[in-house]
C-alpha positions in Angstrom: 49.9 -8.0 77.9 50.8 -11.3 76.7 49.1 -13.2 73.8 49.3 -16.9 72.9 49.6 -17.8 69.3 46.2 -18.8 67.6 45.4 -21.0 65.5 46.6 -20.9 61.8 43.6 -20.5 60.2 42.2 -18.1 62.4 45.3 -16.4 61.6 44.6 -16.1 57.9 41.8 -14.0 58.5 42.6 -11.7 61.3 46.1 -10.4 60.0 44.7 -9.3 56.3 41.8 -7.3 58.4 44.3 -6.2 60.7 46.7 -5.5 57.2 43.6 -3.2 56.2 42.7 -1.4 59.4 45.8 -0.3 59.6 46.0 1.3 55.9 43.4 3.0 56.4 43.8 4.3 59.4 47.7 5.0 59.1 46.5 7.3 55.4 45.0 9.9 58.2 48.5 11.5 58.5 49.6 11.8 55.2 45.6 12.9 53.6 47.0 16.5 53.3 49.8 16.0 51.7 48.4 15.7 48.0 45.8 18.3 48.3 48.5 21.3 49.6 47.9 23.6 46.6 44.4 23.0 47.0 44.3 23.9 50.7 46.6 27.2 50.5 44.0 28.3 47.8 41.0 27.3 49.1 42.1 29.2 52.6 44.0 31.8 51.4 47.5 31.1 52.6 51.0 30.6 51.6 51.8 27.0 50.1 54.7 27.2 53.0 52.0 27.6 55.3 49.5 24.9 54.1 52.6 23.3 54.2 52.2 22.8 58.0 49.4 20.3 57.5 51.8 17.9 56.7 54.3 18.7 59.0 52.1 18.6 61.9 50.6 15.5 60.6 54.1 13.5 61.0 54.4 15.2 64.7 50.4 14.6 66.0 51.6 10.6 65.1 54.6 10.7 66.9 52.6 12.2 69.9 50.2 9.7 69.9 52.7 6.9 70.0 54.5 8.5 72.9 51.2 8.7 74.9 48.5 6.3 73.5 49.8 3.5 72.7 51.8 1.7 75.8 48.1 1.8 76.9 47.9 -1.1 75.4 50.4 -2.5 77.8 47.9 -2.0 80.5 44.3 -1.5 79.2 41.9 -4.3 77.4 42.6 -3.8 73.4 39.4 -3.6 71.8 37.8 -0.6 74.3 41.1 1.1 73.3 40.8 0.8 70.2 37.1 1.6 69.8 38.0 4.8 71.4 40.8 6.1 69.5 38.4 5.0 66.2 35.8 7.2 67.5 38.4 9.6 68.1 40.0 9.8 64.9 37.2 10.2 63.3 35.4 13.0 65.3 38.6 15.2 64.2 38.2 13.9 60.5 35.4 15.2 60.9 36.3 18.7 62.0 38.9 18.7 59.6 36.6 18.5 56.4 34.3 22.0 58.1 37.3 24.2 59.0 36.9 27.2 58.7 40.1 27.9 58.6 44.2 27.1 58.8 44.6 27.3 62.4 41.2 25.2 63.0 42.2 22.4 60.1 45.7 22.4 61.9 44.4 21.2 65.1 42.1 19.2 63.6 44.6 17.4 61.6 47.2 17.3 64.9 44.3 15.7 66.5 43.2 13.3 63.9 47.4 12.5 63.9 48.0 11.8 67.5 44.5 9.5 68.0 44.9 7.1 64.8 48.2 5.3 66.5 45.6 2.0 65.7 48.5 0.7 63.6 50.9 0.6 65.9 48.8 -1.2 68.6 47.8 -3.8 66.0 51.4 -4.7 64.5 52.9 -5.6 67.8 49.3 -7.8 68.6 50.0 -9.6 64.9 53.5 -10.3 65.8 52.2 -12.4 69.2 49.6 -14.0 67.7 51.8 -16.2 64.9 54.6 -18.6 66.0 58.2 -17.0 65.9 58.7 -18.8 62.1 56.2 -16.6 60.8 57.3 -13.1 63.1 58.8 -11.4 60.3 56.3 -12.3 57.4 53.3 -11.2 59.9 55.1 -7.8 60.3 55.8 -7.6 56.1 52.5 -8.6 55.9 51.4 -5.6 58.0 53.8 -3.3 56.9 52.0 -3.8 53.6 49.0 -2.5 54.5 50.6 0.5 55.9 52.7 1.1 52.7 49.1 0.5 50.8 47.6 3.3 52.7 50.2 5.9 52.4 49.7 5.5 48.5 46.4 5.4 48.3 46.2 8.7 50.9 48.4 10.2 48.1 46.5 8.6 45.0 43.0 8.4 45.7 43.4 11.8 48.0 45.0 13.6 44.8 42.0 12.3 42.8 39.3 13.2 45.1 40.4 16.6 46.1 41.1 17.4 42.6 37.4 17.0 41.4 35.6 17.2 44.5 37.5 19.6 46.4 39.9 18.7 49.7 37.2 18.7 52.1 35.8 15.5 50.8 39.2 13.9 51.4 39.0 14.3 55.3 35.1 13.3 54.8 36.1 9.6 53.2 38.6 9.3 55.2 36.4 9.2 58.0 33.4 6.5 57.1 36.5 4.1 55.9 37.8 5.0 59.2 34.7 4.3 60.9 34.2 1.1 58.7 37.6 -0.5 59.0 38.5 0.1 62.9 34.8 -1.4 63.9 34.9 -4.5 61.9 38.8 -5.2 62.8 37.7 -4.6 66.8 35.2 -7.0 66.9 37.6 -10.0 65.3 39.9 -9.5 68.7 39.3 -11.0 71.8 38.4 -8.4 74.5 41.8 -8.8 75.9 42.8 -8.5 79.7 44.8 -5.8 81.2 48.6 -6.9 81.1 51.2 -5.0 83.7 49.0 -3.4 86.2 51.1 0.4 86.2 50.1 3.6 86.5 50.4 6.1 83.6 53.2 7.9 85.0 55.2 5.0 85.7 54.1 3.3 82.4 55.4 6.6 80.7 58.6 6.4 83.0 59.4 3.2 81.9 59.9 4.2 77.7 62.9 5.9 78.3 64.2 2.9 80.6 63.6 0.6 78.0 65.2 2.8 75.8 68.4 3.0 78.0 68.5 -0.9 78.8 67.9 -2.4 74.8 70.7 -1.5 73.0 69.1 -3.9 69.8 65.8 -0.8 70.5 68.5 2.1 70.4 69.8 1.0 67.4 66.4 0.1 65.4 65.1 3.1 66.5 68.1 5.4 64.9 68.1 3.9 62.0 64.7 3.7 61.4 64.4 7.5 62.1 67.1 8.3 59.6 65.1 5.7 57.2 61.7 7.5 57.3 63.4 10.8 58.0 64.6 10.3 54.0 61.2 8.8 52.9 59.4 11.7 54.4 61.2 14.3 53.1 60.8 13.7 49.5 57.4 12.2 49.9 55.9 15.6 51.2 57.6 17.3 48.8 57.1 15.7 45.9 53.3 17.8 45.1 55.7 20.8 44.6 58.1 19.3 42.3 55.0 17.7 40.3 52.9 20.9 39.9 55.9 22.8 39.3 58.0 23.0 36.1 58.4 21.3 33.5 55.5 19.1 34.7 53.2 21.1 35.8 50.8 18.8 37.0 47.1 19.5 38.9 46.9 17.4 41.9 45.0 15.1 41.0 47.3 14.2 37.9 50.2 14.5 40.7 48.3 12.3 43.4 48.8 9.5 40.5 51.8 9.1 40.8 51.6 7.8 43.6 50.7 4.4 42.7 54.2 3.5 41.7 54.2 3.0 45.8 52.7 0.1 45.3 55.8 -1.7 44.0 56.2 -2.0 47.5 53.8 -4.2 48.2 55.0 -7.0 46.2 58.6 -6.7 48.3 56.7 -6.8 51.3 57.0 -10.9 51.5 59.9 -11.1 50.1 61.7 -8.9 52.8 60.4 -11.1 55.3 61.6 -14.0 54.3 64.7 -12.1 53.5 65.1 -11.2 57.3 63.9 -14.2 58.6 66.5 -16.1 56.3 69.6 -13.6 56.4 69.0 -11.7 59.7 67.5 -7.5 59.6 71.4 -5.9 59.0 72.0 -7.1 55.7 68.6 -6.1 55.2 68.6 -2.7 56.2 72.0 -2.2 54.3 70.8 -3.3 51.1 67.8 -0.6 52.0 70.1 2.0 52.7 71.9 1.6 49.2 68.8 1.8 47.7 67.3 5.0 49.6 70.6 6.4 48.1 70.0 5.2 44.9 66.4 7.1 44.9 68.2 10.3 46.0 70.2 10.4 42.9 67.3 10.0 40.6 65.5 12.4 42.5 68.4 14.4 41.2 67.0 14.2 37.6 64.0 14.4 38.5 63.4 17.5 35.8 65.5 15.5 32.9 62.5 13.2 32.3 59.6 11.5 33.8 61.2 8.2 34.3 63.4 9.3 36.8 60.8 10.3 39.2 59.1 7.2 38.9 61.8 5.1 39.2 63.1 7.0 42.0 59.6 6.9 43.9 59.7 3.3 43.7 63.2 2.7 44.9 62.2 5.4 47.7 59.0 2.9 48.4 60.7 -0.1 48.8 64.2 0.7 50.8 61.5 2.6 53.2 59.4 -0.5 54.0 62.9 -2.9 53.6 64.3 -1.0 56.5 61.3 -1.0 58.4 60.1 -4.6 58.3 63.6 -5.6 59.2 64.5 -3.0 61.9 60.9 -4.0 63.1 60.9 -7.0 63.0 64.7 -7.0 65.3 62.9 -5.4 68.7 59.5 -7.8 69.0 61.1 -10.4 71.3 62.9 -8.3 73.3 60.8 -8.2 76.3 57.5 -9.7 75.3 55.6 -8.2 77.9 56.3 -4.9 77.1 55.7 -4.9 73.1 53.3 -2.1 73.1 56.1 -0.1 74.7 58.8 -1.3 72.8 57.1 -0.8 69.9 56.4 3.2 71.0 59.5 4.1 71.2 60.7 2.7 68.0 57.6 4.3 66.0 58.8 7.9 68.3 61.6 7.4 67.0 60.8 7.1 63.1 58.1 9.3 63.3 60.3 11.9 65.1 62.2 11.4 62.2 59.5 11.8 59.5 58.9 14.9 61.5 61.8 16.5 61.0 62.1 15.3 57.2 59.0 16.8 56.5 59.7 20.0 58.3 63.2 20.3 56.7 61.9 19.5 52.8 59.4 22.5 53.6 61.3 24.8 54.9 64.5 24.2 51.6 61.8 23.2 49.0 60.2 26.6 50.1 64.1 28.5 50.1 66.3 26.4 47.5 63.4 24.9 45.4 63.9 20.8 44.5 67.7 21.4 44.0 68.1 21.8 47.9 65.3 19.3 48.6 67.8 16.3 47.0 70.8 18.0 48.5 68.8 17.4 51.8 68.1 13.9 51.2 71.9 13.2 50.5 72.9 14.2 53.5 70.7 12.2 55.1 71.2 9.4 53.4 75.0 9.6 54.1 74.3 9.9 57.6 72.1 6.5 57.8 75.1 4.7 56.1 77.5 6.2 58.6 75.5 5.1 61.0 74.9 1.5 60.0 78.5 1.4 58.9 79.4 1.9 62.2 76.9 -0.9 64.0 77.9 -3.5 61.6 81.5 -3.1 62.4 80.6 -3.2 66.2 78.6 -6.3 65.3 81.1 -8.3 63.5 84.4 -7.3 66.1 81.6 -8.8 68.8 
C-alpha cells in the first residue's frame, strides 16, 4: 500500500495522535509486569509463575506481528485497525475478571498478539512525511512507544498498588478504546495495496527476509538490543521489592519514570541518524546498553545506580531502535508493513527470550545472575555490530 506525503500541517497533527495511540496501545504488553507480586498473591501462585504474564506478553506481540500486521499490506487501514482496537480490548477486558492464572494468561497472550496497532501506524508515519523528515517521524513515534512502556510500569505500579491489579487491565482498556478510535478516524480509509492472498502474503516475510540484507542485519541487532532491555526491565520488580530496597509496587512502579529520559533523546537520535547515518548510532547505543549493565551491577550498593542505569538502559534501547528502524523503510516501499513485521519478529522474538531468560536466572541465581545475563548479551550485540561495520567499511 503506497502513501503520498501530506501536507505539513496536516502532518503536525496526525503524527503526535498517532505518537499517542501507539503508547497506549503498545503499554498492553508490558501492564503485568509491575503488578507480578500482586498477581502471584492475589492468585495463589509462585512469583516464577506469575512471572509468565510477562513472558507471554513479549511472545503474544511477536505473534501478532508475524500474522496481523502485513495485513496492512493488503487490507484498507482503518477497518484493520478498528478491529484489532476492539480486539485488544475485549481481552483487556477478560484479563481484569480472571478467575484465574491459566485464564489471565490467555487473556494477556490475546490482548499481546491483537494490539500490533503500533507497528501498523510507524511504517504509515514514515510514508506520510518527505524522506528529510523519515527519521525524526520514526523518533517521534518511537517516543510515544518509549512513553507507554513507562507509564505501563509507573502508572500500572501505582494503580495496582492501591487499587488492586485488576484495575490495571480495566484502564488500560477505556484508554485503549479512547486512543485507537480517535487516531482511526484522522486516517483516510485507505485502499487495498498488493492484492495476495494470506498464504502467499505470509510466504513472502521470509523472502524478504532472505533478499534484504540491510533487513537481516536491523533485525539482529535489534533483537539483541531489546533482548537486553527486556531482560532487566521485567526483572527489575524483583530486584526493587527485594533487599535492601524493599519496595511495594507501587513505590517500585516509580521508578519507572526515569524512562522518560528517553523521550527527550528521541529528537535528537533522529537528527543524529539522519545526519551521521544508523551505524554510528547503534554503536554509540551499544556502548551505552553496556554501560547500564555495569551499574546494574551495583545495583544493591545504592540507589543511584539503579536509576542511572535505568536511564542509560532507556535511551541506548530507543537509540538502537530509531536508527535500526529508521535503516529498513525505503527498502521496498510497497511492502513496509512487511518489512516492518519482520524487523518487530525479530526484536520482539528477542524481548521474548530476554524476558524468559531474566525469569528463569532471577528466579535460580537471584539479580547476580540477572546482570551476568545481560553481559553476555551485551557482548554478543557488540560482536555482532563489530563484525557488520568491518564488512561495511572493507565494502
Amino acid at each position: 500500500m503506497l502513501d503520498t506525503p501530506v501536507r505539513p500541517a496536516r502532518a503536525r497533527l496526525l503524527v503526535p495522535s498517532i505518537a499517542l495511540c501507539c503508547g497506549v496501545t503498545v503499554a498492553t504488553i508490558y501492564l503485568g509486569q509491575p503488578v507480578l507480586t500482586l498477581i502471584a498473591a492475589d492468585l495463589g501462585v509462585t512469583t516464577s509463575a506469575a512471572g509468565l504474564v510477562a513472558t507471554l506478553g513479549q511472545a503474544g506481540y511477536a505473534l501478532g506481528l508475524l500474522l496481523l500486521v502485513p495485513l496492512g499490506d493488503v487490507l484498507p487501514r482503518r477497518p484493520l485497525l478498528l478491529a484489532l482496537i476492539a480486539g485488544t480490548v475485549a481481552a483487556l477486558v477478560a484479563a481484569a475478571l480472571a478467575p484465574g492464572l491459566p485464564v489471565l494468561l490467555v487473556a494477556v497472550f490475546a490482548a499481546s498478539a491483537l494490539t500490533v496497532v503500533p507497528q501498523l501506524l510507524v511504517p504509515l508515519a514514515a510514508t506520510l512525511v518527505p524522506p528529510h523528515r523519515r527519521a525524526h517521524t520514526v523518533a517521534v513515534l518511537q517516543a510515544g512507544l518509549l512513553a507507554g512502556i513507562v507509564a505501563a510500569r509507573t502508572v500500572g505500579g501505582l494503580l495496582g498498588a492501591h487499587a488492586g491489579w485488576r484495575s490495571v487491565y480495566l484502564v488500560a482498556a477505556a484508554t485503549t478504546a479512547l486512543a485507537g478510535v480517535a487516531t482511526a478516524v484522522q486516517l483516510a480509509p485507505g485502499l487495498p495495496g498488493e492484492r495476495l492472498g494470506y498464504h502467499r502474503l505470509l510466504a513472502s516475510l521470509p523472502r524478504l527476509l532472505r533478499e534484504e540484507p540491510v533487513l537481516r542485519t536491523a533485525g539482529l541487532l535489534q533483537a539483541l538490543s531489546f533482548g537486553t532491555f527486556s531482560l532487566f526491565w521485567s526483572t527489575l520488580v524483583y530486584l526493587f521489592s527485594g533487599a535492601p530496597y524493599r519496595f511495594d509496587a507501587g513505590t517500585a512502579g516509580l521508578f519507572g519514570l526515569v524512562g522518560l529520559v528517553g523521550l527527550g533523546s528521541a529528537q535528537v537520535v533522529g537528527r543524529l541518524t539522519h545526519r551521521y547515518g544508523p551505524m554510528p548510532v547503534v554503536g554509540a547505543a551499544t556502548a551505552g546498553l553496556a554501560a547500564a549493565t555495569a551499574l546494574f551491577g551495583l545495583a544493591r550498593h545504592g540507589i543511584g545506580y539503579p536509576i542511572a542505569a535505568i536511564a542509560l538502559l532507556t535511551v541506548a534501547m530507543q537509540a538502537g531502535q530509531v536508527a535500526n528502524q529508521s535503516r529498513i523503510m525505503t527498502v521496498r516501499p510497497g511492502a513496509a508493513m512487511r518489512l516492518n513485521t519482520v524487523f518487530m519478529v525479530c526484536s520482539f522474538a528477542g524481548g521474548t527470550l530476554g524476558a524468559a531468560v531474566g525469569g528463569a536466572v532471577q528466579s535460580r541465581y537471584g539479580w547476580g545472575g540477572v546482570v551476568v545475563a545481560g553481559g553476555v548479551a551485551t557482548l554478543a550485540l557488540l560482536l555482532r555490530w563489530l563484525a557488520v561495520t568491518r564488512r561495511t567499511h572493507r565494502r
